[in-house]
C-alpha angles and dihedrals in degrees: 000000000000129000094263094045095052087046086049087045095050086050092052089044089051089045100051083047094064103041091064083081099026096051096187113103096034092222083139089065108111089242097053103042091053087041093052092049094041092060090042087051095045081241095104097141092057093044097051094054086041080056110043087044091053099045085059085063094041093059095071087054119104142141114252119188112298088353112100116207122242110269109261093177095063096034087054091039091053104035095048082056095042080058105052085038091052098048095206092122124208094339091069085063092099091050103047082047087055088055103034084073097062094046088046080062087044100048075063088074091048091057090042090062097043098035078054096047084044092068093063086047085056081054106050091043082054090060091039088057090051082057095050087234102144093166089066077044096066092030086060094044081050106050092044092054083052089057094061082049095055084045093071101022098059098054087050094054097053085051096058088049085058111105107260081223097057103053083048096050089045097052088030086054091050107113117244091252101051085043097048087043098051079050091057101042089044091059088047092061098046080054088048093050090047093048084051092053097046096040076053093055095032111145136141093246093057101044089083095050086041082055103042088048091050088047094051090042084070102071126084112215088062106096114203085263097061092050094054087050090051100043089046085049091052087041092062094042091061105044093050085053092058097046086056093054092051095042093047088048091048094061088041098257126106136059096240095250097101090194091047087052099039082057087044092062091055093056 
């Protein structure tokens, strides 16, 4: 990568980084961050595939209580550049995806150490706050946002540094059957992250929807853009559906089933 690209990387990492906390412009999420870096890189097919792959498994992510999340900020950071380092294209997708997951568990050890140093920020914000001095107050917040950036922006940048020969040699040295294997548990756990999603929305007014769509997804003709299209269509549908049975309820007409009375009204 050239000099620009690696300075535009380290800002997306940083980015990302920060928007773990911020949570506003989503440029953490697994398909932003490796879209982002793909058009930086000039690899933006094979990112976006890296991306969109990664953010499958991201959606079964979530803090829960006490249990932090693997880091999807730093697993879609180094593993996009993993991918443009390694110039295998989009067939190193699987691969980067393979590797993405232990860094995910890693990034883990990188919160652990800001969120620590972030407890003597708290403190020092406290003591600003004694004092009635708002503006330390802000310097603090916003060192300590910069830290989650630097959390994810450091570790990028000693990738790029990284020889461009040297990430090739070493996945073009993986054996078949590491390689093949990585592929294969890589696609389990986009299928994993996806179960979780979907045991998380299961009701019985989406399990229809959840059917017609797998049926559709079978055949073959039907690119990913005509089953969004298909799935916003269906989407609207409902919900318009929905608006006319509440607001049929709300004026005393109506049986509560909008399809049922929609069929009424033809009879």
């Amino acid at each position: 990568m050239s000099g620009i690209s690696i300075v535009l990387v380290v800002i997306v990492a940083f980015l990302a980084g920060m928007e773990g906390i911020l949570d506003e412009f989503q440029f953490h999420q697994p398909l932003v961050a490796c879209t982002l870096i793909g058009i930086v890189t000039g690899q933006l097919p094979a990112c976006l595939i890296l991306g969109g792959s990664l953010q499958m498994i991201a959606l079964g992510w979530a803090n829960i209580g006490a249990a932090v999340a693997p880091d999807a900020a730093l697993a879609a950071v180094a593993s996009a550049i993993i991918l443009v380092k390694g110039g295998q294209g989009a067939a190193g997708a699987q691969t980067a995806i393979a590797v993405a997951i232990p860094l995910a568990v890693a990034g883990l050890f990188l919160t652990m150490v800001v969120r620590t140093i972030s407890v003597a920020i708290v403190h020092q914000m406290d003591a600003a706050a004694e004092k009635g001095n708002f503006k330390m107050i802000e310097v603090w917040q916003i060192a300590a946002i910069c830290l989650q950036g630097l959390r994810i922006a450091i570790p990028a940048a000693a990738l790029c540094v990284i020889p461009a020969e040297t990430v090739s040699n070493f996945l073009n040295s993986m054996p078949a059957w590491l390689t093949d294997g990585m592929a294969i548990g890589g696609g389990m756990v986009v299928a994993v992250g996806y179960a979780m999603v979907i045991n998380m929305m299961a009701t019985p007014e989406v399990w229809p929807f959840f059917a017609i769509g797998f049926c559709l997804a079978a055949l073959s003709d039907l690119t990913l853009i005509a089953l969004g299209a298909i799935a916003l269509a269906m989407a609207l549908i409902y919900l318009k559906l929905s608006e006319g049975a509440a607001a049929g309820s709300a004026a005393g007409a109506g049986t509560g089933d909008p399809l049922g009375d929609i069929l009424d009204d033809y009879e």
